[in-house]
C-alpha positions as CSV (number, residue, x, y, z in Angstrom):
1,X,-19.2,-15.5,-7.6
2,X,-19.4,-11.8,-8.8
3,X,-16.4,-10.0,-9.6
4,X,-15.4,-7.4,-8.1
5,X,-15.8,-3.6,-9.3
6,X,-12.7,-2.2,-10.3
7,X,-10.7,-0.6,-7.4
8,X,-12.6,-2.8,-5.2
9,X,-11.7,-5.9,-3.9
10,X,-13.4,-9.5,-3.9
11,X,-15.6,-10.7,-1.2
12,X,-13.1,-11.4,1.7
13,X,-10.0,-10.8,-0.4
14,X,-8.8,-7.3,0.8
15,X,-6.4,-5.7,-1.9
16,X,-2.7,-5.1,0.4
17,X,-3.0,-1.1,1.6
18,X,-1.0,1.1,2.8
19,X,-1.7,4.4,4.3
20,X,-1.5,7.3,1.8
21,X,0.8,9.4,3.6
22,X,3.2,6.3,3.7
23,X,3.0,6.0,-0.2
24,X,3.7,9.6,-0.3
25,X,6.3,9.7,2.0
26,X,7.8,7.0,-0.4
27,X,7.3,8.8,-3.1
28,X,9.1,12.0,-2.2
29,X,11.9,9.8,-1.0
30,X,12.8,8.2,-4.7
31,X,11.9,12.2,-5.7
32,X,14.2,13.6,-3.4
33,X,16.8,10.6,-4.5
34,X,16.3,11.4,-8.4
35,X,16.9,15.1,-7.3
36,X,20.4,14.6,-5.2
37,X,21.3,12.3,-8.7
38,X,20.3,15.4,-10.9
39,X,22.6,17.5,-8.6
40,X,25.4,15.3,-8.6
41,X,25.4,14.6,-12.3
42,X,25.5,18.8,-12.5
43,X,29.0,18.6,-10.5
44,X,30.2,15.6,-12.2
45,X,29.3,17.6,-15.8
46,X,31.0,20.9,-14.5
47,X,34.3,20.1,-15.9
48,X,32.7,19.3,-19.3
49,X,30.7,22.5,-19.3
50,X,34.0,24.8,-18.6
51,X,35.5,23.2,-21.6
52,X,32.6,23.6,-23.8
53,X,32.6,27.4,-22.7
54,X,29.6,29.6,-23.6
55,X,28.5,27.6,-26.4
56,X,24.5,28.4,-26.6
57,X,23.1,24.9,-26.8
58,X,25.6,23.1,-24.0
59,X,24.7,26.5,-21.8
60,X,21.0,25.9,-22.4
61,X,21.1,22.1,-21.4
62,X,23.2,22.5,-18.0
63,X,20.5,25.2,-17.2
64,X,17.6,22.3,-18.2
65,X,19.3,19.9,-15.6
66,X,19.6,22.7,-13.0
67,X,15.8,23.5,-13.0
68,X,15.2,19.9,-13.3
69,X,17.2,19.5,-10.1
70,X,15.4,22.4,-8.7
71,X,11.9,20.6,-9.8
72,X,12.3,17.3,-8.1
73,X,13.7,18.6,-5.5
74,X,10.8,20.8,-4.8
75,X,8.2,18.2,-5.8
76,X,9.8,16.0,-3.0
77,X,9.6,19.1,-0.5
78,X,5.9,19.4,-1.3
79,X,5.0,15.5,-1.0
80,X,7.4,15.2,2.3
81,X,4.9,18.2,3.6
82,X,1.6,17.0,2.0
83,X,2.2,13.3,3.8
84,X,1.6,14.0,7.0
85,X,-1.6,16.6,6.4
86,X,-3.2,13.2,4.9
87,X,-5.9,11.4,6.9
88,X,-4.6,8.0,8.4
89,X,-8.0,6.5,7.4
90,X,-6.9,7.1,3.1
91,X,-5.2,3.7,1.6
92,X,-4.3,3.0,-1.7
93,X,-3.0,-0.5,-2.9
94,X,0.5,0.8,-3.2
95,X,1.6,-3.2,-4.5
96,X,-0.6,-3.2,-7.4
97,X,0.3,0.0,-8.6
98,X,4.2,-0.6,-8.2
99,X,3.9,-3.1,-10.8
100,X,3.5,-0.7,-13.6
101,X,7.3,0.5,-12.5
102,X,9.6,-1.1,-15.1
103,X,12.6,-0.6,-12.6
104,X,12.4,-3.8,-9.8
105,X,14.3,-2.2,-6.8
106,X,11.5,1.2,-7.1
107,X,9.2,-0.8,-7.8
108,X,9.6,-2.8,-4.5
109,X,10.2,0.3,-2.5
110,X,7.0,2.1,-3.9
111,X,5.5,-1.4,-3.5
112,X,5.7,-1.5,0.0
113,X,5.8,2.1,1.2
114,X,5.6,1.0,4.8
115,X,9.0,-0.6,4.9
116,X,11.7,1.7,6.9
117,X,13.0,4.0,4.3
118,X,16.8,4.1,4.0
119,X,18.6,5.9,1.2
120,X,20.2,4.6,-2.1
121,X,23.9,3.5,-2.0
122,X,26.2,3.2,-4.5
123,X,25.5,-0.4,-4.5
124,X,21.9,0.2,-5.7
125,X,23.0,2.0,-8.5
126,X,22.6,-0.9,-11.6
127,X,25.7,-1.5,-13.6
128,X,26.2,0.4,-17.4
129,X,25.6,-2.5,-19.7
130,X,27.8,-0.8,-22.2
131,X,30.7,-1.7,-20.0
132,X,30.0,-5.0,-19.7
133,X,29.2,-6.4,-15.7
134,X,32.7,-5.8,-14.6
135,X,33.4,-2.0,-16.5
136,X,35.5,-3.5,-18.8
């Protein structure tokens, strides 16, 4: 049997699809989740900035997270508005590319794009291995 090209699948073995506004809608989401964390890491830093004062190199670093906050944030507007512009016919094989996504739980989101979206608690947040698995 002849392999298949790459991109293309086997003779009657279908590589698992998904539409490409889904994997986009999934996309923007973990965008618009690494945003809201780039936002709330800005408050929880806010105190440390105030102490620091106007020292150059801590004011130039809060105002790199801000625009980064500002960036992913508008990346995840422009995907969330591109998604549905996209024709239903496009699919990509969102499974095989999540596997190049070192972190499991994205990579199972972006893996299967089609799943109902639902938003990041604090219980998907992994535990700081400094600390040890119970903070300590």
């Amino acid at each position: 049997m002849q392999e298949a090209p790459p991109g293309h699948a086997a003779e009657g073995h279908a590589p698992p699809s998904a539409s490409v506004a889904d994997i986009m809608r999934a996309i923007g989401r973990e965008v618009a989740d690494a945003g809201q964390r780039a936002c709330d890491l800005q408050d929880a830093l806010s105190g440390f900035a105030q102490a620091l004062g106007q020292q150059g190199q801590a004011i130039e670093a809060f105002q790199a997270l801000d625009f980064l906050a500002q960036q992913l944030q508008g990346v995840a507007a422009f995907l969330g508005a591109l998604a549905p512009t996209l024709p239903a016919c496009w699919a990509g094989d969102a499974a095989t590319a999540a596997q190049a996504v070192t972190m499991s739980d994205l990579a199972h989101r972006l893996g299967r794009p089609h799943e109902a979206s639902r938003s990041m608690g604090s219980d998907d947040v992994g535990a700081f291995e400094l600390f040890g698995a119970d903070g300590a």
